[in-house]
N, CA and C atoms as a LAMMPS dump frame, in Angstrom:
ITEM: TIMESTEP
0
ITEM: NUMBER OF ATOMS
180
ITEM: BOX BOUNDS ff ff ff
-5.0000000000000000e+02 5.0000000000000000e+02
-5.0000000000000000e+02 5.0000000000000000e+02
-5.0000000000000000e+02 5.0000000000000000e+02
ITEM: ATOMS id mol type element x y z
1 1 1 N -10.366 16.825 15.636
2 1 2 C -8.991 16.617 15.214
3 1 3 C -8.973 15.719 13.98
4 2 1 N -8.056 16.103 13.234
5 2 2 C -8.151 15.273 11.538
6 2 3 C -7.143 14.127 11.661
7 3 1 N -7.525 13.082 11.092
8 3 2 C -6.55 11.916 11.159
9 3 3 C -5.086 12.583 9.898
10 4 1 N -4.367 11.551 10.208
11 4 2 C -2.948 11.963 9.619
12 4 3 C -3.583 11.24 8.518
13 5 1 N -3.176 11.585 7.489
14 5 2 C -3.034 10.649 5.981
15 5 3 C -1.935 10.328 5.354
16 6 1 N -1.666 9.326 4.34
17 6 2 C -0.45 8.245 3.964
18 6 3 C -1.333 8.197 2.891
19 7 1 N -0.512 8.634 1.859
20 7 2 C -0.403 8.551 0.14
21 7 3 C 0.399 7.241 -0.16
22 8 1 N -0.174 6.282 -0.706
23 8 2 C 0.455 5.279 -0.88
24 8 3 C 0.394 4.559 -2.219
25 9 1 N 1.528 4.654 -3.14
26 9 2 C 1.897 4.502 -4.52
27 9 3 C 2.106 3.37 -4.661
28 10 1 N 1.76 2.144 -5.898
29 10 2 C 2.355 1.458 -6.351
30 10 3 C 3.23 1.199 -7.19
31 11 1 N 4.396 1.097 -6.968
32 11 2 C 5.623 1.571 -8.309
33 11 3 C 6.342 0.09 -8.998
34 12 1 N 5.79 -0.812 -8.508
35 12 2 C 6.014 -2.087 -8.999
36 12 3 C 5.072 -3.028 -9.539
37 13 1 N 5.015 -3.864 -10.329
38 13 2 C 3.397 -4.804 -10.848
39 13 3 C 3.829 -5.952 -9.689
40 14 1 N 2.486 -6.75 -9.836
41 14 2 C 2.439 -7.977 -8.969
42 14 3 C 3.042 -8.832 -9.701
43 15 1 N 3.243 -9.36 -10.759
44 15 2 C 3.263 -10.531 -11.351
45 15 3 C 5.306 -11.289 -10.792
46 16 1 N 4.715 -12.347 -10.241
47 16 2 C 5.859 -13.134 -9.788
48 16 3 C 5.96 -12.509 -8.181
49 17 1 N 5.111 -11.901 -7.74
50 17 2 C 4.844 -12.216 -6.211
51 17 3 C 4.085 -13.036 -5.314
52 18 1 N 4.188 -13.1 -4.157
53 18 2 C 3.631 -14.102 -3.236
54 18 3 C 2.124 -13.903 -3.224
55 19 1 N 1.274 -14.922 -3.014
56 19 2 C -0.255 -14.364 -3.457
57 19 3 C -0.706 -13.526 -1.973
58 20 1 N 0.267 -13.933 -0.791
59 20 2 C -0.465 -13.19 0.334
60 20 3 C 0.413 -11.925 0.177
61 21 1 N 1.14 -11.465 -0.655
62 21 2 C 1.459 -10.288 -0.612
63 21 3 C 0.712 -9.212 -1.953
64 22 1 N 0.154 -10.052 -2.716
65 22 2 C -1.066 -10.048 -3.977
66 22 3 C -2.303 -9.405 -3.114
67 23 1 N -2.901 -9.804 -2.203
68 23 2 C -3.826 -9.544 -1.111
69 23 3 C -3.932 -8.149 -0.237
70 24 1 N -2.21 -8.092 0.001
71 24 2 C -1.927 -7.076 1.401
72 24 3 C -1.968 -5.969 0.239
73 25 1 N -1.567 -5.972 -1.146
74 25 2 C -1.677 -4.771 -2.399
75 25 3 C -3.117 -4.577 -2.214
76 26 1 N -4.278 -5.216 -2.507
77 26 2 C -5.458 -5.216 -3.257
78 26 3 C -6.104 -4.647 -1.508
79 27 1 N -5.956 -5.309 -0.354
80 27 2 C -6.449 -4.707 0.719
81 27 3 C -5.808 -3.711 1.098
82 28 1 N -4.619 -2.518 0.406
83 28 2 C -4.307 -1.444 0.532
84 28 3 C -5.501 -0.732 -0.56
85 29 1 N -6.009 -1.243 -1.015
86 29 2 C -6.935 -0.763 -2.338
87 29 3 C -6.25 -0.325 -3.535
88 30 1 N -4.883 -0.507 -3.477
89 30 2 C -4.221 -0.161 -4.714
90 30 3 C -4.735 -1.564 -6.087
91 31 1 N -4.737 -1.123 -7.211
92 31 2 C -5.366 -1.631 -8.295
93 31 3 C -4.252 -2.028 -9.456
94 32 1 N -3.443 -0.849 -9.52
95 32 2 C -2.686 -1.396 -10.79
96 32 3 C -1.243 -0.307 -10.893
97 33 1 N -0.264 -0.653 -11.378
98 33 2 C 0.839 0.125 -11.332
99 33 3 C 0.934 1.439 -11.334
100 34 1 N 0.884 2.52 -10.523
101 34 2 C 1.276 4.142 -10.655
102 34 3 C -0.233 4.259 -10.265
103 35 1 N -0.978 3.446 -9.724
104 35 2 C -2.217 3.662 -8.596
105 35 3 C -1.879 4.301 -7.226
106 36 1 N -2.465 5.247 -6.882
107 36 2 C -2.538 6.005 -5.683
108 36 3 C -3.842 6.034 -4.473
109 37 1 N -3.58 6.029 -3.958
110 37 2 C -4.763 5.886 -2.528
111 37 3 C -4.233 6.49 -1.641
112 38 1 N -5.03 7.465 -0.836
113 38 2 C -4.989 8.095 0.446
114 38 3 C -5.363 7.301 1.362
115 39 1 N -5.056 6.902 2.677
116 39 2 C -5.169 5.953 3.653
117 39 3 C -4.682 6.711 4.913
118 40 1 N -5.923 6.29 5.914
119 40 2 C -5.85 7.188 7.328
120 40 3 C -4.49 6.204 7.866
121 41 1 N -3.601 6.964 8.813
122 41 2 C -2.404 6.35 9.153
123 41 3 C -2.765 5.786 10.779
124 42 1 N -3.13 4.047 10.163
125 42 2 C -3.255 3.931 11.662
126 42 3 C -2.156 2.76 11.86
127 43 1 N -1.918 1.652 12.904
128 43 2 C -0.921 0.867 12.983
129 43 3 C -1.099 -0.376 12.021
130 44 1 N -2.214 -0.73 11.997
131 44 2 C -2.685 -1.831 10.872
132 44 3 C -1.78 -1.652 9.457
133 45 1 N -2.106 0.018 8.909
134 45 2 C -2.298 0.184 7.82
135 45 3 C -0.379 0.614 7.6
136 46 1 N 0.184 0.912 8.414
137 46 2 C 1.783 0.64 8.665
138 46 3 C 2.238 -0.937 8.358
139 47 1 N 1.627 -1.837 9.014
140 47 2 C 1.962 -3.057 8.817
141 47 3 C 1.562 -3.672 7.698
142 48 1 N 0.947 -3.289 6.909
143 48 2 C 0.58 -3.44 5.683
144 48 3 C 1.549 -2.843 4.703
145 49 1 N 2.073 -1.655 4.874
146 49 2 C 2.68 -1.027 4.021
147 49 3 C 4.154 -1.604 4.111
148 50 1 N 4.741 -2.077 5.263
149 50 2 C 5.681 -2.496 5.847
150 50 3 C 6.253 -4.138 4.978
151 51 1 N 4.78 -4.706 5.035
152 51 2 C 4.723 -6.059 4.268
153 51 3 C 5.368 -5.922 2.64
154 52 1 N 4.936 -4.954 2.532
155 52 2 C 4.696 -4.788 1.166
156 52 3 C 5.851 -3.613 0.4
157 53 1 N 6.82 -3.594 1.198
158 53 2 C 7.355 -2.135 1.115
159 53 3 C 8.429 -1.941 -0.119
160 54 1 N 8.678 -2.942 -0.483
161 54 2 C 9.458 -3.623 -2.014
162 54 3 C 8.554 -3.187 -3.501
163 55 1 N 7.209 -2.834 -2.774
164 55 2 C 6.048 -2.67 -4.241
165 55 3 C 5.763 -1.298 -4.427
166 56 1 N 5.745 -0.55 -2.885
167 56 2 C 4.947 0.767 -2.847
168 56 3 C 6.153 1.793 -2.525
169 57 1 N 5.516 2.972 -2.707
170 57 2 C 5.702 4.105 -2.228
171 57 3 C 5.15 4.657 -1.483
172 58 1 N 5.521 5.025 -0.344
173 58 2 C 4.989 6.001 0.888
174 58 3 C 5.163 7.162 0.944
175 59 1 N 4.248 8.364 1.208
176 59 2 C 4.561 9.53 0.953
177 59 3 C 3.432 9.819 2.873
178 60 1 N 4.323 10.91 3.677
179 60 2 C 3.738 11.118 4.599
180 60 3 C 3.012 12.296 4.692
């Protein structure tokens, strides 16, 4: 059985955010504005996106 996947966009820059929300970006592996990463959808990786949900884009 294949895990679900979560496309997850950055549509905002960091600069003038919180550094632990600087962190929860860089441990999504996103890098730099209009950066994309595929990410297996597990509950961790929800709460991460959740943190952060003002920066990214979620695509299911």
């Amino acid at each position: 059985m294949a895990e679900k996947k979560i496309k997850v966009t950055l549509v905002k820059g960091l600069m003038g955010t919180k550094q632990d929300h600087r962190a929860t970006v860089r441990g999504l592996g996103l890098k730099r504005r209009n950066h994309t990463v595929e990410l297996i959808d597990t509950p961790a990786v929800r709460g991460m996106i959740n943190k952060v949900s003002y920066l990214v884009k979620c695509e299911g």
